[in-house]
C-alpha positions as a printed NumPy array, in Angstrom:
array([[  0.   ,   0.   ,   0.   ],
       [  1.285,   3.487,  -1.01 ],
       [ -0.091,   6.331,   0.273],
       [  0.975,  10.569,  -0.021],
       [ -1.131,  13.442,   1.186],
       [ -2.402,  16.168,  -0.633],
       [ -3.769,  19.896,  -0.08 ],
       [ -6.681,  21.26 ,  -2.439],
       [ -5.223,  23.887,  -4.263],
       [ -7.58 ,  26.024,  -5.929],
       [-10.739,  28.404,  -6.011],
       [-13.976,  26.979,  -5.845],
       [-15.275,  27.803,  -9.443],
       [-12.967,  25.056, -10.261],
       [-13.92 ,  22.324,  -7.811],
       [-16.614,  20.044,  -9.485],
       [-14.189,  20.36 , -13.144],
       [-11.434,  18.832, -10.524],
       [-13.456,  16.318,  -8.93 ],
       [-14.337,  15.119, -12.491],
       [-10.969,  14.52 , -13.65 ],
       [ -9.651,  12.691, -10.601],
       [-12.366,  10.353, -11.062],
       [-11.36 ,   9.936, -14.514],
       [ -7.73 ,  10.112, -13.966],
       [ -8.675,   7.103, -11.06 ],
       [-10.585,   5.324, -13.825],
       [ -7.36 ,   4.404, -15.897],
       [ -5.307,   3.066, -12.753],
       [ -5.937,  -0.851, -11.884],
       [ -5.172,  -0.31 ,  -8.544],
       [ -7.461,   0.002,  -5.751],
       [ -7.544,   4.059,  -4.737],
       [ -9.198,   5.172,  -1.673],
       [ -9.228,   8.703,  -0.506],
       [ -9.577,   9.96 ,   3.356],
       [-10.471,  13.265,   4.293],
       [-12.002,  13.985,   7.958],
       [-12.489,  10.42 ,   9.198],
       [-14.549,   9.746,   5.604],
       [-12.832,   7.217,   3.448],
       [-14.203,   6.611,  -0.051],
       [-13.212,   5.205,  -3.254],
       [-11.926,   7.489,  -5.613],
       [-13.001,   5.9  ,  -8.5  ],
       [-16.566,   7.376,  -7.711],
       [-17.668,  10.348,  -8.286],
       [-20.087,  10.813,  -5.135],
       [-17.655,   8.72 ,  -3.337],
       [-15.183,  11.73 ,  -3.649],
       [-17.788,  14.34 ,  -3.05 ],
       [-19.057,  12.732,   0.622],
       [-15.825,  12.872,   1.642],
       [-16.807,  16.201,   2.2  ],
       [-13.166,  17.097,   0.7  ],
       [-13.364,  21.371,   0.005],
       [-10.54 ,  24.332,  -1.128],
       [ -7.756,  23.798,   1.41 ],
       [ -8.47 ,  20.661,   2.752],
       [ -5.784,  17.897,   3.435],
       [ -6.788,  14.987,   1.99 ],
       [ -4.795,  11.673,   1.524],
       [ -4.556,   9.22 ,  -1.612],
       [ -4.34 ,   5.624,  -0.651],
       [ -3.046,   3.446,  -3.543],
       [ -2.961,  -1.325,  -3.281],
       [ -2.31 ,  -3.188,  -6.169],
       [  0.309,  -4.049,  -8.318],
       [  0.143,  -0.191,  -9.958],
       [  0.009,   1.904,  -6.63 ],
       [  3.102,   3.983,  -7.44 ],
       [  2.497,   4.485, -10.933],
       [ -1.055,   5.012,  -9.693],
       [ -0.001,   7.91 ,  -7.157],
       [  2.055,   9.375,  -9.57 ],
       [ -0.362,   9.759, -11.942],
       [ -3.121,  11.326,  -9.761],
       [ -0.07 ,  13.59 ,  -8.3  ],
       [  0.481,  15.142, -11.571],
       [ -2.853,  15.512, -12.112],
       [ -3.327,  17.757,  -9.071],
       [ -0.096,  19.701,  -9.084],
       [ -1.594,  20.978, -12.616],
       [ -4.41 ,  22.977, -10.627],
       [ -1.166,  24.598,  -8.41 ]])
């Protein structure tokens, strides 16, 4: 299991578009992807999953990544989230 923490980094105009692209960003990993934010874990392959997290701008959220991808799998949702820094 590989896991790295995150911080939401952008305005909230921009947060559902964001939301959207993790999911699909999550959707081309084999691995198993969980993210926890306030005692709420949820897979991050879903799209409500992500949203009851109750994950908002400036949160700390963390990425949880099993299978036989997870640091490919971290790597690619990293880059995909340092390009709304």
């Amino acid at each position: 299991m590989t896991t790295e923490d995150f911080q939401l980094p952008f305005a909230p105009d921009t947060y559902i578009g964001f939301v959207s692209g993790l999911v699909l960003e999550a959707g081309r990993i084999r691995s198993k992807i969980e993210i926890d934010c306030g005692g709420k874990s949820h897979d991050v392959k879903s799209f409500l999953g992500v949203l009851n997290t109750g994950i908002s701008p400036g949160a700390v959220f963390t990425l949880r990544a099993e299978g036989d991808d997870e640091q490919q799998a971290l790597a690619q949702l990293s880059a995909y989230i340092n390009r709304f820094r």
